[in-house]
C-alpha positions as semicolon CSV with decimal commas, in nm:
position;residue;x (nm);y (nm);z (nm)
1;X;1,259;13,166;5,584
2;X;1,333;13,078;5,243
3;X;1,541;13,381;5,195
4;X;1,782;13,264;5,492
5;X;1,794;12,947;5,334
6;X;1,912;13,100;5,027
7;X;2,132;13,293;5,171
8;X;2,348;13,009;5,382
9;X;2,387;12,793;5,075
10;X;2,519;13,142;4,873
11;X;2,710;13,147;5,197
12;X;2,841;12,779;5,189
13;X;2,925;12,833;4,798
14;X;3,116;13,117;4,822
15;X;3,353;12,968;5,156
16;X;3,354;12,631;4,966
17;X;3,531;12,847;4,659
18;X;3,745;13,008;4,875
19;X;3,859;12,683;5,059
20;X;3,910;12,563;4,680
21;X;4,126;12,834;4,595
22;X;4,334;12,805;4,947
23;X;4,307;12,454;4,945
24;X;4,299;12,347;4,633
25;X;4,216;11,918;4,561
26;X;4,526;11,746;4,429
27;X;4,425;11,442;4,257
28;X;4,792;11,326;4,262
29;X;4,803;11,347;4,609
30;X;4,494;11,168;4,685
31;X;4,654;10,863;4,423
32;X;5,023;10,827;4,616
33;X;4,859;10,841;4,941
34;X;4,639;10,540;4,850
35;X;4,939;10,364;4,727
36;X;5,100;10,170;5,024
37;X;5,339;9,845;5,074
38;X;5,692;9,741;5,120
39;X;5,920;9,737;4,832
40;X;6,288;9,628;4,724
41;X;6,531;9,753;4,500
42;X;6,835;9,564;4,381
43;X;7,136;9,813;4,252
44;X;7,459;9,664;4,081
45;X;7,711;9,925;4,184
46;X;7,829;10,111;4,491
47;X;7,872;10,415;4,277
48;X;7,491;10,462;4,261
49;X;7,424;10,446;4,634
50;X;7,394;10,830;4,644
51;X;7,146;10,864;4,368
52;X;6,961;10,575;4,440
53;X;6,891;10,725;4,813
54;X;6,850;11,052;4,680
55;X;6,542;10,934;4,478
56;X;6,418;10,690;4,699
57;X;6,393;10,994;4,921
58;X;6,172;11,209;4,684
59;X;5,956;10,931;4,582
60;X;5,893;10,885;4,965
61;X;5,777;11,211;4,974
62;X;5,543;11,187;4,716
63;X;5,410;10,851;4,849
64;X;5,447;10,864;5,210
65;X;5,335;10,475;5,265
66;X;5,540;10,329;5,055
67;X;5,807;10,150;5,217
68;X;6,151;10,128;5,019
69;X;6,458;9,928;5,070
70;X;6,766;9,846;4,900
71;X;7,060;9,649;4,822
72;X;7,343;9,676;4,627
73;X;7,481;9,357;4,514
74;X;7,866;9,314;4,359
75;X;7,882;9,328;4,045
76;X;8,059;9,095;3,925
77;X;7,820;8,840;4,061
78;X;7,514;9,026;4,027
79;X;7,355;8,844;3,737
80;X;7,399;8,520;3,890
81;X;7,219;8,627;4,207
82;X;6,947;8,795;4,032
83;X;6,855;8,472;3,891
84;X;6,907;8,270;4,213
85;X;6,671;8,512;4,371
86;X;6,451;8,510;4,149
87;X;6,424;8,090;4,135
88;X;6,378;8,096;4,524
89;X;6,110;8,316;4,502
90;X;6,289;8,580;4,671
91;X;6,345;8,850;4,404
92;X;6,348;9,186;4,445
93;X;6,043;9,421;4,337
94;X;6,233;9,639;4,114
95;X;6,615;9,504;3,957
96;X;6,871;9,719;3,731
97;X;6,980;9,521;3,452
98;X;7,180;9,644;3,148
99;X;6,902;9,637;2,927
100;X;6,958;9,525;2,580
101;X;7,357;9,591;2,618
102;X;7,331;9,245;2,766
103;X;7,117;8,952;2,726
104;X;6,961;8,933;3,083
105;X;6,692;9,102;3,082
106;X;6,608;8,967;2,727
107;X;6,662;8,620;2,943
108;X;6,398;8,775;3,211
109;X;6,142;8,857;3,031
110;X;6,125;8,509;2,811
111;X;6,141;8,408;3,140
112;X;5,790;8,628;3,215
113;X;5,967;8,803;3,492
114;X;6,002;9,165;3,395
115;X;5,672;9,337;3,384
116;X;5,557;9,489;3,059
117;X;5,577;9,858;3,161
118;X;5,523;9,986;2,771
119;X;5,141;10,161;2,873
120;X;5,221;10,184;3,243
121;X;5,475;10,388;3,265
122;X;5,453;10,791;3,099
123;X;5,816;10,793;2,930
124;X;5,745;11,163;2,791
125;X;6,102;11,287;2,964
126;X;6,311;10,996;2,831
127;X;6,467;10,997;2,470
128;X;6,406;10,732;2,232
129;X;6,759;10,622;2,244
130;X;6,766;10,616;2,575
131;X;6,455;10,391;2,566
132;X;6,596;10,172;2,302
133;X;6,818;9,988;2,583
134;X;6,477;9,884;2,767
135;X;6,234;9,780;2,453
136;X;6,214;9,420;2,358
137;X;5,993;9,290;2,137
138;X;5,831;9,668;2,057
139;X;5,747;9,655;2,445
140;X;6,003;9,819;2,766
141;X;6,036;9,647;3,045
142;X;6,270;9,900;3,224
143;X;6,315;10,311;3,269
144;X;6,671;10,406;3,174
145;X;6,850;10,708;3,315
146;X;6,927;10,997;3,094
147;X;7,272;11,020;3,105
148;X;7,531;11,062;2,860
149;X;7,791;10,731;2,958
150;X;8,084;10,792;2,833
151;X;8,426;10,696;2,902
152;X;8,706;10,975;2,932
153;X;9,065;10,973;3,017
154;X;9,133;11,097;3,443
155;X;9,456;11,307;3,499
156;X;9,654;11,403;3,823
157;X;9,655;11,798;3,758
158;X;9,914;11,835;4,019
159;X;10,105;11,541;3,872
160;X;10,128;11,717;3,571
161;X;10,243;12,026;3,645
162;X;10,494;11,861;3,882
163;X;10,624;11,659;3,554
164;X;10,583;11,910;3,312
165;X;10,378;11,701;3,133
166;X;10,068;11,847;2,876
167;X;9,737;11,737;2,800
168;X;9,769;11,554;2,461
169;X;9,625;11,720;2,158
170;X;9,679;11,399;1,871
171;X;9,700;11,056;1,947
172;X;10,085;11,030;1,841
173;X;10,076;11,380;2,111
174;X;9,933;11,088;2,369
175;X;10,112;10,753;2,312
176;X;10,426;11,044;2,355
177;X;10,244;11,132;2,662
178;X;10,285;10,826;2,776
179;X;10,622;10,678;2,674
180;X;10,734;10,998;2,865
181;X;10,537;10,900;3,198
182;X;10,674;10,592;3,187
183;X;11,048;10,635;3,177
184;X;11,004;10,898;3,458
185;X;10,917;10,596;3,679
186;X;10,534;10,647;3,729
187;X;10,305;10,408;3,565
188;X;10,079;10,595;3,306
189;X;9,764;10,412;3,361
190;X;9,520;10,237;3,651
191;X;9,398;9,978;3,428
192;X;9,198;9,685;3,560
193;X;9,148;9,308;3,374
194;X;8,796;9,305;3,448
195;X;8,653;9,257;3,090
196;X;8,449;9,550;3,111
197;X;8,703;9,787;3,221
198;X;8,910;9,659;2,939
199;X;8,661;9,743;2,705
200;X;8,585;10,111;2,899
201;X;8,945;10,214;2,747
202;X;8,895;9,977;2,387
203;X;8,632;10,186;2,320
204;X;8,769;10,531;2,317
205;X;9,094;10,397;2,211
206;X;8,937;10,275;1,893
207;X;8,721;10,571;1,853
208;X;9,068;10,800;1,867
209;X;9,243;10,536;1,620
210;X;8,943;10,475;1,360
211;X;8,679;10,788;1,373
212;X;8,513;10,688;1,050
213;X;8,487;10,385;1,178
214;X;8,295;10,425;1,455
215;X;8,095;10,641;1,289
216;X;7,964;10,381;1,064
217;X;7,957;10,097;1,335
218;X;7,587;10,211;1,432
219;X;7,489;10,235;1,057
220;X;7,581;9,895;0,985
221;X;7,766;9,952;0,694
222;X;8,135;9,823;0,830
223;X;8,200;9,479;1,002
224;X;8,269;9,502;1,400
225;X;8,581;9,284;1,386
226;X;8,703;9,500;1,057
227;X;9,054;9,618;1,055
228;X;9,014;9,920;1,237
229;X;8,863;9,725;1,548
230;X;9,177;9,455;1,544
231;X;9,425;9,705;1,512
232;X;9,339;9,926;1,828
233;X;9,293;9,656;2,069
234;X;9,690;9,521;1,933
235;X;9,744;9,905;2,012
236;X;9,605;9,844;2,391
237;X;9,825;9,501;2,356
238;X;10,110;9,698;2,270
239;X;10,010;9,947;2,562
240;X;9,998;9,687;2,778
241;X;10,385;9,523;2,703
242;X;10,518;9,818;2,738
243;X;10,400;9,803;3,119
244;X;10,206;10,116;3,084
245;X;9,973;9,972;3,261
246;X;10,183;9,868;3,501
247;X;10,344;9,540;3,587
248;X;10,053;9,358;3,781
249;X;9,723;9,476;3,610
250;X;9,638;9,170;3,519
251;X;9,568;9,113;3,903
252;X;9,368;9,394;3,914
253;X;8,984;9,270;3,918
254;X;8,744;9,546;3,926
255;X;8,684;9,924;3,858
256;X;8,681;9,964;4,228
257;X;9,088;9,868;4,246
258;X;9,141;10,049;3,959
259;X;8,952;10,364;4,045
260;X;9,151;10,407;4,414
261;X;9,475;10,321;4,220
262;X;9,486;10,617;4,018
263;X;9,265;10,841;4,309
264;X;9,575;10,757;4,568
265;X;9,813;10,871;4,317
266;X;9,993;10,549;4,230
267;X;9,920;10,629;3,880
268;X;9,901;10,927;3,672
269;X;9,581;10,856;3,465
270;X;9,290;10,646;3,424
271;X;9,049;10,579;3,167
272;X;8,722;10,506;3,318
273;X;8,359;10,548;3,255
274;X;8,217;10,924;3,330
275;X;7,994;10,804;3,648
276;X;8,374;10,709;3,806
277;X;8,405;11,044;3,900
278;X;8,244;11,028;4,217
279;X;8,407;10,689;4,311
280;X;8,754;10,874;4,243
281;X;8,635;11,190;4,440
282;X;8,528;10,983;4,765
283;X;8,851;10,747;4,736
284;X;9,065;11,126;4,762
285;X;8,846;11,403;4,845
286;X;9,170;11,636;4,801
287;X;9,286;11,491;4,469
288;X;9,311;11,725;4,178
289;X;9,201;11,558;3,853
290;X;9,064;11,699;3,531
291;X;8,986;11,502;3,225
292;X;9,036;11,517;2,877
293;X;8,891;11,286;2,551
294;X;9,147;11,063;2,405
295;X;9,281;11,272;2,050
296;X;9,237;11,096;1,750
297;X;9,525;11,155;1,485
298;X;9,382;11,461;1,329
299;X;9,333;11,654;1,643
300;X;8,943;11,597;1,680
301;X;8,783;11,450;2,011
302;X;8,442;11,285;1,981
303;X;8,321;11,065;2,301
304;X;8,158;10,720;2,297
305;X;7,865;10,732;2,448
306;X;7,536;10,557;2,568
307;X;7,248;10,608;2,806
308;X;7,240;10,361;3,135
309;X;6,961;10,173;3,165
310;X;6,766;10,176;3,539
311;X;6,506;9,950;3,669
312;X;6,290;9,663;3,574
313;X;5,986;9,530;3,781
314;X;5,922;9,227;3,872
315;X;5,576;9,102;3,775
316;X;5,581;8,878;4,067
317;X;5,625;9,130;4,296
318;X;5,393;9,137;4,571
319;X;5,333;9,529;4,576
320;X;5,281;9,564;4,220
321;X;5,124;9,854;4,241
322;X;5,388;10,062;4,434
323;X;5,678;9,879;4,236
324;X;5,519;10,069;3,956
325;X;5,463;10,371;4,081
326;X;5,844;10,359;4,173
327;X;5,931;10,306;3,834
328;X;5,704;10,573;3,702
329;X;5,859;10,837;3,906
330;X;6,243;10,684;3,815
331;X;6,089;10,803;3,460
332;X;5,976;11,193;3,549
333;X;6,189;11,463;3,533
334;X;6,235;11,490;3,899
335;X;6,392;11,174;3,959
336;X;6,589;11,180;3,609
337;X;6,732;11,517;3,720
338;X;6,799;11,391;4,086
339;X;6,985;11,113;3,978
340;X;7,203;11,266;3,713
341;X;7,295;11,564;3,925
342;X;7,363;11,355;4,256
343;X;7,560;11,162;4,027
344;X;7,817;11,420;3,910
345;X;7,713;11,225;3,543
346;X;7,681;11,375;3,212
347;X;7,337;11,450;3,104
348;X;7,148;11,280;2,878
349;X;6,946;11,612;2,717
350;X;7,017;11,995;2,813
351;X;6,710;11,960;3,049
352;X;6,908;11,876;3,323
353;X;7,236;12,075;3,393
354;X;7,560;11,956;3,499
355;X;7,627;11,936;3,867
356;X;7,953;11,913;3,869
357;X;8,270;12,075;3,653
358;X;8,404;11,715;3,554
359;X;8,069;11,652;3,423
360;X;8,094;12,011;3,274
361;X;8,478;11,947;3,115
362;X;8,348;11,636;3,000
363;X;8,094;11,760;2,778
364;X;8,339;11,999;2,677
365;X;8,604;11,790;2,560
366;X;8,422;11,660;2,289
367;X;8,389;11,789;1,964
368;X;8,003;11,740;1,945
369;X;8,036;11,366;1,785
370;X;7,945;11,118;2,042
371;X;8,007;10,693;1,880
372;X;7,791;10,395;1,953
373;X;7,932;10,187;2,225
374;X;8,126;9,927;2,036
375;X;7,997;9,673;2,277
376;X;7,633;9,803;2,220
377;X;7,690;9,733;1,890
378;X;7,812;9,415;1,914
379;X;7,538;9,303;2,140
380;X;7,254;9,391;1,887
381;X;7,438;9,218;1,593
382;X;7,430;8,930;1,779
383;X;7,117;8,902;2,001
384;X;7,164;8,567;2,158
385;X;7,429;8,718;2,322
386;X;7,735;8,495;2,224
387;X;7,957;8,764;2,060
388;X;7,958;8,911;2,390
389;X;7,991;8,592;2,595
390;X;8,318;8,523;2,359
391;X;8,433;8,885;2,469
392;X;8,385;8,848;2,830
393;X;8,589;8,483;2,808
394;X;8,819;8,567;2,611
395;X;8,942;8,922;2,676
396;X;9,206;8,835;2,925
397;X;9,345;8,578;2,721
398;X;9,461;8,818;2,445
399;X;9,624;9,007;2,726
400;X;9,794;8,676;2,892
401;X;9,899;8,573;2,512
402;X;9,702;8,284;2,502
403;X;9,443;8,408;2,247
404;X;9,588;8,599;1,956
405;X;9,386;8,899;1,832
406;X;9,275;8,751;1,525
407;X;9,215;8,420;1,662
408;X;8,962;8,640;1,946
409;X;8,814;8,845;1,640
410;X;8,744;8,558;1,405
411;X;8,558;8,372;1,704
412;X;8,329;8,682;1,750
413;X;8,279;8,737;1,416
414;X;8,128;8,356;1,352
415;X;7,866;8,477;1,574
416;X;7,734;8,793;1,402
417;X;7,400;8,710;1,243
418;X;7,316;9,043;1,139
């Protein structure tokens, strides 16, 4: 008797091993599935709708009751209705915000709003410069995306060989380039007056014009309104009477104008940030565009660039717990590498390949240097955020004549503290 009994627990043992092996526990598992509730998401761009699904997608798989929904809100309002939301009680669960290239989220979480995510959150796949844009205080409150941002000049290939006209290889090769676009009756760039696609061609522009420069912007050994920075936006100025930009820019409001302007053909280049691409390739599926990095004088080609920051939570959210566990996966490698890819973006660290050959010409056309945003800069010398505030105002002004460039440089500089 006691020998059967010994034998059906060896019995049970060895199946329960086997089961083990076939079957084996997955702690993970057993964690998402006992994560459940409804959660929001509040996106700032129509050019992340793809990626955004894409991940939401995964995640869902991973934590099949978790409800996620989303919105994306217009830009050029979005801040405003964040904080609307957020006063009525209505927030989202999870919000992008621009990190520390702005002063909103610095706003939101004086405010208590964003959740401290600093020992909640496993940021192993994200680079520390990347996670610069979400720390305040020594603590992050968001998960950036590990891209490489940068902003690149868009050609009409078939334009170009139509024209006879060649990829520039100096900047004298380029402002050429251009004075010969122009008197062939086609205007040279799509060029919106929304400040921030004014400052998506500054950047590079300056970068071309003043290498050293921008090399020592991030070091904080030169000035931001130095020289260097005055004399390439009276370049853009100059750009800009000489209609290259066409004779109603100024009209133009947003990327989105500016973007199907230049994917419909009307112009023969645009300077844009690198996640345009697939707003330019949706607007013209058949267009045939390359991309090349503004020359500076000598001949070299380095990119501005900067990481793109993702999600905060909201720490009033009433699904905490699954808000987080979004934002945890936004930070894996999974998620990174959906979003990049689906994005047709440049990556942020050779874990992640390029998906697409702009991405891949992109990387390319650098020569390996890659500048601190100019505006990034600018926002960390002056952390209350006014410098920037004076940019945003002011901008179009310079442009309409009523703000001279010195007169729009002095005012930011007054605001520098460090």
């Amino acid at each position: 008797m006691e020998k059967n009994k010994m034998k059906q627990r060896l019995i049970t043992v060895v199946v329960l091993i086997l089961l083990s092996r076939c079957f084996p526990f997955d702690a993970s598992a057993q964690e998402s599935s006992a994560v459940s509730g409804y959660i929001t998401i509040w996106e700032h761009n129509y050019s992340f709708k793809d990626s955004l699904e894409a991940v939401i997608n995964a995640f869902q798989d991973s934590y099949p009751n978790v409800e996620v929904d989303y919105t994306i809100k217009p830009y050029g309002d979005y801040d405003d209705l964040l904080r609307l939301s957020i006063q009525a009680g209505s927030g989202p669960d999870l919000f992008w915000t621009n990190g520390t290239a702005t002063t909103t989220m610095q706003e939101l979480v004086d405010a208590g709003i964003c959740y401290n995510l600093t020992d909640l959150i496993d940021y192993s796949f994200i680079s520390d410069n990347a996670l610069a844009l979400g720390r305040v205080n020594d603590s992050v409150y968001s998960v950036p995306w590990m891209t490489m941002d940068t902003r690149i000049c868009y050609y009409n290939i078939d334009m170009f060989l139509k024209n006879g006209w060649k990829v520039p290889k100096t900047f004298e090769e380029f402002e050429t380039l251009l004075a010969s676009i122009k008197a062939s009756g086609v205007t040279p760039i799509s060029l919106s007056s929304d400040p921030w696609c004014i400052l998506f061609i500054y950047e590079p522009v300056l970068a071309a014009c003043a290498p050293e420069f921008s090399s020592e912007l991030q070091n904080n050994n030169v000035n931001i309104t130095d020289q260097p920075a005055r004399d390439a936006l009276r370049t853009l100025l100059q750009w800009a009477k000489n209609d290259y930009f066409g004779s109603n820019w100024l009209s133009m409001v947003d990327s989105d104008v500016q973007n199907y302007t230049f994917a419909t053909g009307k112009t023969a280049m645009t300077v844009a940030g690198s996640w345009d691409a697939v707003i330019i390739s949706k607007n013209n599926p058949s267009l045939n565009f390359g991309v090349f990095a503004i020359p500076a004088h000598d001949g070299t080609s380095g990119l501005v660039g900067t990481a793109a920051n993702g999600f905060s939570v909201n720490s009033h959210s009433k699904n905490l717990d699954a808000a987080i566990a979004f934002a945890n996966f936004c930070a894996g490698e999974e998620a990174q590498t959906i979003w990049v890819q689906k994005l047709g973006a440049v990556p942020g660290t050779d874990k992640i390949e390029a998906s697409t050959e702009v991405a891949k010409q992109i990387v390319e056309n650098g020569d390996g240097r890659v500048f601190e945003s100019w505006q990034n800069v600018l926002s960390h010398r002056s952390p209350s955020g006014e410098a920037f505030s004076i940019y945003e105002k002011d901008i179009r002004k310079v442009f309409l004549g009523e703000v001279s460039v010195d007169e729009f440089m002095d005012s930011i500089s007054a605001t520098i503290t460090q």
